[in-house]
C-alpha angles and dihedrals in degrees: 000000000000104000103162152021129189118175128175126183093352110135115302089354093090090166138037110290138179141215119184145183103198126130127255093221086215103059110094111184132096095019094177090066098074131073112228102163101078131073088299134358106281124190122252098225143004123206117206116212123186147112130283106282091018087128099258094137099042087061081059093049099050083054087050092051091044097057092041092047091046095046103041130079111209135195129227091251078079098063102094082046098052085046087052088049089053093047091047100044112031113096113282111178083116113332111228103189110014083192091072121106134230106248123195122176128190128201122198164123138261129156091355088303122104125205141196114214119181133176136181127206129188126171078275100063131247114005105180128343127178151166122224133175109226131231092202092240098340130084107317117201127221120248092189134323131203142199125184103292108019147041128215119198107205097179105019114076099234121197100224095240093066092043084056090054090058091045094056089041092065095039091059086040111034089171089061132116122230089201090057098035085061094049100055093037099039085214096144116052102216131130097218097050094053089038086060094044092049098046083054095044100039102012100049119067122169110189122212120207111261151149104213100158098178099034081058088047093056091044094056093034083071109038110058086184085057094052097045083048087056088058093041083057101043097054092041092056102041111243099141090251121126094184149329118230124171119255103214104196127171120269090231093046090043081051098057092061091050133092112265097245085048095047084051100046086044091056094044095044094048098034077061090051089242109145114243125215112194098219124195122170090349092300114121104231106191153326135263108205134166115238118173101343089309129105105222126175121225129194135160121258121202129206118222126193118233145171121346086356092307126165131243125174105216130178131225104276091059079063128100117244080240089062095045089046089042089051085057104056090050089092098059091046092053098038078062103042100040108019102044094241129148104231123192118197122190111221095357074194118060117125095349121112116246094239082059099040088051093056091041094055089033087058095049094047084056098047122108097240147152094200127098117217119204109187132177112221143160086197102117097182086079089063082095115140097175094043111033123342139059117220088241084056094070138079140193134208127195136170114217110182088343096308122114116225117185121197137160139258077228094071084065131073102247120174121221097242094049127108113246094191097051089050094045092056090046098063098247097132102023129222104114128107124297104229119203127196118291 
């Protein structure tokens, strides 16, 4: 579980500021949206509200950066780059003091212990990096902490000539994480240093808007669980679909139905081993794959329902832009539900219908699930407290002279029969565009 945030002079975040999941005891309603059985209660779900340039994304960004930085273990050849990185990404409007370092802290749990890594990065490397377990507002005890020649291992009992490894690692790569370094290399044997590489490199799952048709098709194709779930969606959320299943066709028979000039650039394309995407609109059709000596084209069917509950097999392009949006979001809703992951989704919304986005998040707020889902939107039909969000559940971001600042509903008094939208449009809490005179 993601408990806790913390960013300083990364992008729009000019100051320290925080992001939480944690519970208002007081609030009652929706239960069911809040873990209880770990190291302390967590919260389901997290909606994110702001304008357009509020800094929303770049919270999501700053995540993104954390789990690559912790699970990948870089070379020195990447130095120039990662002072590119810190140039590009501290706060700039203006820059005080160009020496301070971009801090990021995350706060989590993985196996009923929860952890506090940290790290802080100037145009130097890294200037300082640790593990910590946390006490949850008592004393919290150090795993292992860095600078920017040496590591000290507080609780794992480390030979000095592999400390030694892991101090030259980070001398030729001052950009490099010891966290991720040790996971790679399996060079210190201790629980809480793998449990907190693995939570960033299996638990942690930020998901880009795309519309990558045939990678979906080869990711369903594999996962049976994954394609039921797709059906289970669909008819929960109202789309007309019963179910999606994938039409494998010979590559020889998919050529005859073809024009002459596409069947020729396909075989020599695939004859070269090259993969081959059909694209129409803009829309990736299918895939063209290899499987036992064989080329075979994929592509997803859907199932429509029709007259008097009739049946019609349709393809993609007979498809809105909002269901194929929608398909691609149903990874990162099963990797949550199923898998235990925290997922985090930039605009949930984009290009899906409010009526779809509700029941999506209304779906996942009923699961039986161990998974938190964080999620960016301008959608405000979700700001539903008697239907499917808690106040503690949303967020706001705002920019005040180019800085972002984040806080809570929960910081306001917000009584449970209220509407949340309306005061949100409103201008209540803040947090929605200034708009000048045109």
């Amino acid at each position: 579980m993601l408990y806790r945030v913390i960013i300083d002079n990364y992008k729009s975040f000019a100051e320290e500021t925080a992001f939480d999941l944690f519970p208002n005891p007081k609030r009652e309603t929706f239960p069911n949206h809040v873990y209880g059985e770990g190291a302390t209660p967590v919260l389901k779900s997290t909606a994110i509200y702001g304008a357009n340039g509020a800094g929303k994304s770049n919270l999501i960004k700053g995540i993104q950066f954390i789990k690559e930085f912790t699970t990948t273990m870089s070379t020195g050849k990447d130095a120039q780059k990662m002072r590119n990185w810190y140039l590009n990404n501290r706060f700039k409007l203006p820059v005080e003091d160009e020496s301070k370092p971009i801090t990021m802290v995350v706060e989590f749990e993985n196996n009923s212990q929860a952890y506090i890594y940290c790290i802080e990065i100037d145009i130097d490397g890294v200037k300082s990096e640790s593990l910590l377990l946390s006490g949850l507002g008592k004393s919290n005890h150090v795993v292992f902490q860095r600078d920017r020649e040496s590591v000290v291992f507080k609780k794992a009992k480390v030979v000095e000539s592999i400390k030694k490894i892991l101090e030259r690692q980070i001398a030729e790569n001052p950009f490099g994480s010891v966290l991720a370094i040790n996971g790679v290399l399996h060079l210190v044997e201790d629980e809480h240093m793998r449990n907190a590489f693995l939570w960033f490199l299996e638990k942690l799952e930020v998901i880009e808007i795309s519309r990558d048709i045939p990678w979906l098709i080869e990711h369903f194709k594999e996962n049976a669980d994954m394609m039921n779930f797709v059906g289970e969606i669909f008819t929960k959320v109202g789309l007309g679909i019963q179910s999606l299943y994938i039409k494998d066709e010979s590559f020889d028979q998919w050529l005859k139905n073809v024009s002459q000039e596409e069947g020729k650039v396909a075989d020599i394309m695939t004859n070269k081993g090259l993969s081959l995407s059909k694209m129409i609109d803009d829309v990736p059709m299918l895939t063209v794959t290899e499987e036992d000596g064989k080329r075979l084209v994929r592509e997803f069917v859907f199932q429509q329902i029709g007259r008097n509950g009739s049946l019609c097999d349709m393809d993609v392009m007979s498809q809105s832009t909002g269901t194929l949006r929608l398909l691609t979001l149903i990874p990162a809703i099963y990797f949550a539900i199923n898998k235990g992951k925290t997922v985090l989704i930039d605009e949930i919304d984009n290009g899906i219908h409010p009526m779809l986005i509700k029941n999506l998040v209304k779906f996942f707020g009923e699961s039986k699930s161990n998974g938190q889902l964080i999620y960016t939107t301008h959608e405000t039909a979700l700001l539903n407290q008697q239907e499917l969000l808690r106040p503690d559940e949303v967020w706001f971001v705002e920019k005040v002279e180019g800085c972002t600042k984040m806080y809570s509903l929960n910081d306001f008094k917000i009584h449970k029969t209220i509407s949340i939208e309306n005061g949100y449009l409103d201008g209540r809490f803040g947090a929605i565009p200034f708009i000048g005179t045109l």
